[in-house]
N, C-alpha and C positions, 0 to 999 in steps of 0.2 A: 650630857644630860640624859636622864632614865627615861622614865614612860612618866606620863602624869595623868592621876586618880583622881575621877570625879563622880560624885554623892549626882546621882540623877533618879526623878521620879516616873521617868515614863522611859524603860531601860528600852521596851524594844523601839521605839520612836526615835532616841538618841544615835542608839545603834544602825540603827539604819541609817542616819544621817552620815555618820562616819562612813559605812560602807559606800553611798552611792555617791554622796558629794564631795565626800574627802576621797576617795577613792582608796580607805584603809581594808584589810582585809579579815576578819573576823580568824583569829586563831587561838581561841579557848571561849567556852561559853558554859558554866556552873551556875551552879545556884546561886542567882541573884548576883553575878559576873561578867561580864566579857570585856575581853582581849581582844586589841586591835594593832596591826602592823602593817606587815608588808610580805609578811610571810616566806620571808627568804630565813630559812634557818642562821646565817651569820647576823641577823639585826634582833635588835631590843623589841619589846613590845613598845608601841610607840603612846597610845592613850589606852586607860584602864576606864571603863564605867561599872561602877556599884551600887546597886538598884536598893531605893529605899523609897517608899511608893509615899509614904507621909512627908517628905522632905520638903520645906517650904522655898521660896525663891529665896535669895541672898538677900538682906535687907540693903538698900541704897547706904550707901557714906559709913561703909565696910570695910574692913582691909579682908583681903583674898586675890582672885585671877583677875589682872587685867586681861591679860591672853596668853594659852598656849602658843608656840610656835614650831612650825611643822616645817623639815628644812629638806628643800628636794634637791636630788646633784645636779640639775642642769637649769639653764632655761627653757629647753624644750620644755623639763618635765614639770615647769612654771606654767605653760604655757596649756599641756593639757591639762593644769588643775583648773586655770581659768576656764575653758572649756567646761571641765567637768559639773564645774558651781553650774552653770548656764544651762547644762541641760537636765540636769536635777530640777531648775525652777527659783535655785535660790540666788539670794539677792547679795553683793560686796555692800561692806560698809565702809570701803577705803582702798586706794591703791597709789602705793608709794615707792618712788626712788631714794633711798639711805644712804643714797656714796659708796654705801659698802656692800649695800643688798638690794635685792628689788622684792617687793611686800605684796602680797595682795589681804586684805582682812574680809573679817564674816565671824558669823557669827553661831553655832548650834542654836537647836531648839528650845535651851530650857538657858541660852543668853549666854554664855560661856564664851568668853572673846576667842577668835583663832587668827593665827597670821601665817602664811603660806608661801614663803620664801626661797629666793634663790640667793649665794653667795656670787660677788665677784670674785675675781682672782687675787689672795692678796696682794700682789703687789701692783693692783689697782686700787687698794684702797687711801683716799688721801690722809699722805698725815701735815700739820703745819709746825711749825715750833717744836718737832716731839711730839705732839698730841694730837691721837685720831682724828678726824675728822668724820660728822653724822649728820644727816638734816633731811629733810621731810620736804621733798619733791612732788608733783604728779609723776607718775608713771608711764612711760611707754606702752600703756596697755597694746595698740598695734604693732609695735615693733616686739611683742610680747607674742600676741598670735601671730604673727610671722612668722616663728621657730616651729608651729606644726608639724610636727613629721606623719602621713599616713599611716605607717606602723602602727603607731600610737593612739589608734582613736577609739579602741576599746581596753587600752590597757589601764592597771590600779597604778595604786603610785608604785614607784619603780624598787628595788631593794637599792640601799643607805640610807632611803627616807627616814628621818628621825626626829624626835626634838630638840630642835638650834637651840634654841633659849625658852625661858620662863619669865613674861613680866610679872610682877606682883604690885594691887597695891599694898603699899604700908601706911602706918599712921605719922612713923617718923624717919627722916633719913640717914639723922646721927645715928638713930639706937640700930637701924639696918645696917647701915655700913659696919656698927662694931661686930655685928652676927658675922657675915658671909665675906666682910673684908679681914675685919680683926681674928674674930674667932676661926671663919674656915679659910681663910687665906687667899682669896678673890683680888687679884689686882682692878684697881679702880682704872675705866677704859672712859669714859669720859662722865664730865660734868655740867654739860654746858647746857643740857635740856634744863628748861625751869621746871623746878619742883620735881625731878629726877635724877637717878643715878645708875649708871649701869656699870657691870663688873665680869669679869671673865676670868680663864686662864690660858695657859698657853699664850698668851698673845691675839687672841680670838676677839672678835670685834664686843658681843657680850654675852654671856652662857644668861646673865640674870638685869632684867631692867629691875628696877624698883623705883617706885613713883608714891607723892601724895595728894593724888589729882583725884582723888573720892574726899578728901579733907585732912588736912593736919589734927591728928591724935586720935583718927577712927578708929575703935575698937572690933576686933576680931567678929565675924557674922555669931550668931547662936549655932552649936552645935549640929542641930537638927537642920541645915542652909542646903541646898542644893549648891554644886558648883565642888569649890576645890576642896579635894580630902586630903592631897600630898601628892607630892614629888622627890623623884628620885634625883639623885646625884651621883655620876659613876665613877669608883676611884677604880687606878688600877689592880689591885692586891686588896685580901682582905686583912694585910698589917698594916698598910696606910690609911682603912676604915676605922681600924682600935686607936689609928695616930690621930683622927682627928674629934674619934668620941674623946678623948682623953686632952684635948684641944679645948675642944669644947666643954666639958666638966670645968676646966680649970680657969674659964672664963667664966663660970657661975652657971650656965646655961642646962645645968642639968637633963642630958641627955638617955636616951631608954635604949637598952640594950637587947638584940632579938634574934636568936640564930645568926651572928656574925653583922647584921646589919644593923645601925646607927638612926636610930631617931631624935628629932626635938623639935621644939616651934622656936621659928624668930622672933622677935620684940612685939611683933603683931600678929604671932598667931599662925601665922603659915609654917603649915606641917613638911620638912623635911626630911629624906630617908637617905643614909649615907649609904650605899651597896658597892661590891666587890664585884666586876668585870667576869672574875675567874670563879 
């Protein structure tokens, strides 16, 4: 997964919040722009904010972000993000064991869900019958700040930091799945959340949740929404980019063509961008 673009009305407010809470690194800032990572020359930009000052909030019982996910290599460096929310000021709305990750949530200023994650090792993660295994624990938060290391107590987030995954919501699960399973090739990783579906590749626990826990048949926010503008998806080559616009053409999805990169919306509206690695 790429960086993921969000439509915000109060760019230097946002921006800072990414800077001092998330602890992202501000590396490009333009007109009505900025670029956030980690600033290790080998990683992605990880969140894009683009400043539109008339931009209204998301209307309720919408399809768009349930939450980005920001995936850090350790638990230590779980362990300073929790830290870092805390001396910022700002407040968790969640923290969860997944069997297969440890979660912390929150939220930016203008409501933009985030989740702040560690992976296990896979071959901790359980499967049963063949099929993954996911579910929604409290959290060790102590056993979480335990991993502290003094090094780290003014550092940002580390380089590989990146985005794990993308939840969305959608309006409906069949017409998601034929997008991101049918159309772009996402093996389905489990089922068993109600009113969710999550999907991945590699064998990866889930690059994309998709849920309809805003409501069944929500219509996409109005243009003019603060919140999500798009997300990126990384292929490796940009002939497996042209393989998958032409995927998707061919499933009706009529996709936009842009300097080598691959755009279109899913059955609800969320703006996807196919890009090349290279």
């Amino acid at each position: 997964m790429g960086a993921v673009r969000l439509t915000v009305a109060d760019l230097d407010r946002v921006r800072d919040f990414y800077r001092d809470a998330i602890g992202l690194s501000e590396l490009e800032a333009s007109e009505g722009l900025v670029r956030l990572g980690t600033g290790d020359p080998a990683d992605r930009a990880v969140v894009e904010l683009v400043s539109d000052p008339n931009a209204l909030p998301r209307p309720r019982a919408t399809s768009g972000l349930f939450h980005l996910a920001i995936l850090v290599p350790s638990r230590p460096d779980l362990a300073r993000a929790l830290q870092r929310i805390a001396e910022a000021g700002w407040r968790l709305s969640g923290a969860s064991d997944h069997l297969v990750s440890e979660a912390l949530y929150t939220s930016d200023p203008e409501g933009n869900g985030i989740e702040l994650y560690r992976d296990r090792p896979r071959d901790e993660w359980p499967v049963r019958d063949g099929v993954l295994q996911m579910d929604t624990l409290p959290l060790d938060l102590d056993g979480v700040l335990g991993e502290l290391r003094r090094e780290d107590a003014n550092a940002g987030m580390p380089p590989g930091t990146r985005i794990g995954h993308v939840h969305l919501n959608v309006g409906d699960l069949a017409a998601a799945e034929s997008f991101y399973s049918g159309a772009l090739g996402f093996d389905v990783t489990v089922r068993g959340y109600p009113g969710a579906l999550f999907v991945s590749a590699g064998g990866y626990h889930h690059h994309l949740g998709l849920n309809t826990w805003a409501g069944e048949g929500v219509p996409p926010p109005p243009a003019d929404s603060r919140g999500l503008r798009e997300f990126e998806i990384v292929l490796p080559s940009a002939d497996l980019v042209a393989q998958e616009g032409e995927r998707l053409g061919e499933a009706g999805f009529e996709p936009e063509r842009e300097e080598g990169d691959i755009r279109a919306s899913d059955p609800s509206g969320n703006s996807v961008v196919l890009v090349s690695r290279t």
